[in-house]
N, C-alpha and C positions, 0 to 999 in steps of 0.2 A: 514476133511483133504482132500486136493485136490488130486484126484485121489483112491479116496476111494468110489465115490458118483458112483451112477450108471447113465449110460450118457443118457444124454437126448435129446444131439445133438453131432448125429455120424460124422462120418468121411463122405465127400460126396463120391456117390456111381459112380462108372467109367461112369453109362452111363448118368452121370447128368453133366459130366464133360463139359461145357462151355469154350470160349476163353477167357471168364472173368477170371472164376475159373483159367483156364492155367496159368493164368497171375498172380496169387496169387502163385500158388506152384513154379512159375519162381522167384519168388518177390527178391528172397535171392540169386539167381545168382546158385542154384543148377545144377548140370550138368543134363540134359536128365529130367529136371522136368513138362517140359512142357507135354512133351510125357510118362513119366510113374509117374507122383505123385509125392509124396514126403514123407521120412518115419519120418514125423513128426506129432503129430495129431494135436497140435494147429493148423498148416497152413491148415490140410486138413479138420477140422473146418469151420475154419473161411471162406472157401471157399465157405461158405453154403451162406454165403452174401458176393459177391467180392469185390461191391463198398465201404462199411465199412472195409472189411479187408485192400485194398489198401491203404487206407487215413488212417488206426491205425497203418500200419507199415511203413506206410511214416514219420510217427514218431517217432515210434521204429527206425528206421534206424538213424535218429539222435542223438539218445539217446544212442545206442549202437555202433557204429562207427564212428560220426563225435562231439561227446560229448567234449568237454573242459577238463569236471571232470576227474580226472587223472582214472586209473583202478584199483591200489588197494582199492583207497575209495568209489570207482563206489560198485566194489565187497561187502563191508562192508555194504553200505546202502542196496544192494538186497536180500544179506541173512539175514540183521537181519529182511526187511521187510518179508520173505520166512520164519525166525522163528516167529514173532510173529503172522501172517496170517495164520500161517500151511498151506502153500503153497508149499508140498513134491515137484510136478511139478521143480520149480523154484529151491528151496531146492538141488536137485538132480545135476540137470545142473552145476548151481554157486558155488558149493563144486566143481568141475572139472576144472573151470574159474577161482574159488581165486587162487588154488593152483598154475595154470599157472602162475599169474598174483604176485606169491610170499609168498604169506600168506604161515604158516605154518598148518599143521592138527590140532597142538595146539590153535592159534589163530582161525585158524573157530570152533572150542570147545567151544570157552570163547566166542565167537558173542551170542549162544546162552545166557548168562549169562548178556551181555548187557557193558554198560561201564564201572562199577563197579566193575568187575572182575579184579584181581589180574595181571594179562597174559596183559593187559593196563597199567600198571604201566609204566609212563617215555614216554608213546607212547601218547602225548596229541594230536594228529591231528585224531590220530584215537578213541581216546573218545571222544572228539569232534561231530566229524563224526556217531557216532551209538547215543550219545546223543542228535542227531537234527532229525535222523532218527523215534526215539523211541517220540519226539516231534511232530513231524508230524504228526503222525497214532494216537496219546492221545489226542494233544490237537487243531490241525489243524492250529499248524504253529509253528515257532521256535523262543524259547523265547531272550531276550537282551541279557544275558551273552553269552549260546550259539552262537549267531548268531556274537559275538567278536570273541569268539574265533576261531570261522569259519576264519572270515577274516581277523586271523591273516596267514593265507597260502593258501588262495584262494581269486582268484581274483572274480569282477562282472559277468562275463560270468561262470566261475566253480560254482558258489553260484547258478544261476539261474540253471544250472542244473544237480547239487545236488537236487533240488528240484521237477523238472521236470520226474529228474530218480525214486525219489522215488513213486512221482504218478504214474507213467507207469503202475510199477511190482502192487501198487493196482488195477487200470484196469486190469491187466492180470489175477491178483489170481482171481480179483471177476469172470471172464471169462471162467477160467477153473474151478473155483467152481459151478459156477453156470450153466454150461451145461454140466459138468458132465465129463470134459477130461481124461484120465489116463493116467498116463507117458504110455512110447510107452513098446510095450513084449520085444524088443529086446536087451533093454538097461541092464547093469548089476547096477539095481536101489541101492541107496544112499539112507539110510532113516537118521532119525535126529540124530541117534545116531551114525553118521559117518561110520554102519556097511553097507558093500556091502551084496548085494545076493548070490555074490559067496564064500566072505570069504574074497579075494583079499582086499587090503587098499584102498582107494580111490587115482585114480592117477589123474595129471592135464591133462586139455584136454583144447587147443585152441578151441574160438566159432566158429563153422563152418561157411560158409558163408550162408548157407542156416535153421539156426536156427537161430528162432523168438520168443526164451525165454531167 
C-alpha cells in the first residue's frame, strides 16, 4: 500500500535546493514556494530530478485542469484506479475532490465495489465509466460494448482523456510506491474505509493549486 513502504527517495534536503528544484515546488503556482518548499512530498520528491518532474507535470497539468473529461467521471476513474492499486496516497486526496465535485460518501463506498454495485443502478455513464477504468488496468484497453457505451455521452477529445487520466494516476502510484512517499504528517489521513484519523467524516476539499496528486 502506498505510503506504508519505507522511503527510499526522501524529500530534497534545503541545501540541495537548486533553481531547477525552485521551479518544480513553483510548478503549481504555490504562494512563497519558491523560497520555502512546498508541504507536499510528491513535489519535493520529484524535485530530486527537476527536468523529469517539469515534463511529468506538464502533463499532469493537462490532465488535471485543462482535461475535456468532465470531473465527476474524472473523479471515478482516479479512485477506482487508487482502489484497485492500493494507492492510500491518491485514495486520501480524491475522497476530498469527489465529494467537491458531488459524489456522495455513498457513491465513493460502492467505487470500491466496482460497477456492479447496487448504488449504480439507473446511473449508466457512470458504470460505464468505472467499467473502462477497471478494463484498462486488466486487460490494457477497453473493450467494443464498453467503448459504445462510453460514446454514448462523451465526445473524441473526453474519450482520449479518459484514458490519458487513467494512465497518469498509474505513473503516479507506481512513483510513490515505488520510492517510498508517505502521505504528508499533517494531513488528517482517509484510509479505504472512509475513516479519518481523527474521527471527523471526510469533508470536500477543492485541488489546490499547488497539489500534483
Amino acid at each position: 500500500m502506498a505510503g506504508d513502504n519505507e522511503p527510499r527517495i526522501g524529500n530534497l534536503p534545503r541545501e540541495q535546493w537548486t533553481d531547477e528544484a525552485r521551479d518544480v515546488f513553483a510548478f503549481w503556482g504555490n504562494p512563497g514556494a519558491r523560497e520555502n518548499g512546498v508541504k507536499v512530498n510528491t513535489s519535493m520528491v520529484f524535485a530530486q530530478h527537476p527536468k523529469l518532474a517539469v515534463a511529468y507535470y506538464t502533463f499532469g497539468k493537462q490532465v488535471l485542469l485543462e482535461s475535456t473529461f468532465p470531473v465527476r467521471p474524472r473523479e471515478l476513474v482516479v479512485l477506482r484506479m487508487a482502489w484497485l492499486m492500493k494507492s492510500e496516497y491518491e485514495w486520501h486526496y480524491h475522497v476530498g475532490y469527489a465529494l467537491a465535485a458531488g459524489l456522495t460518501l455513498e457513491e465513493i463506498a460502492a467505487i470500491r465495489d466496482g460497477a456492479e454495485s447496487p448504488v449504480w443502478q439507473g446511473k449508466d455513464q457512470d458504470r460505464a465509466v468505472l467499467t473502462a477504468t477497471d478494463e484498462l488496468l486488466a486487460q490494457n484497453t477497453i473493450t467494443a460494448p464498453t467503448w459504445e457505451a462510453l460514446s454514448a455521452f462523451l465526445d473524441t477529445h473526453q474519450l482520449m482523456d479518459l484514458v490519458f487520466t487513467a494512465g497518469n494516476y498509474v505513473v503516479m502510484t507506481w512513483a510513490i510506491n515505488a520510492f517510498g512517499i508517505p502521505l504528508e504528517s499533517h494531513v488528517d489521513r482517509i484510509g479505504f474505509d472512509l475513516k479519518t484519523r481523527s474521527g471527523e467524516p471526510p469533508a470536500g476539499s477543492n485541488r489546490p493549486s499547488g497539489k500534483a496528486s
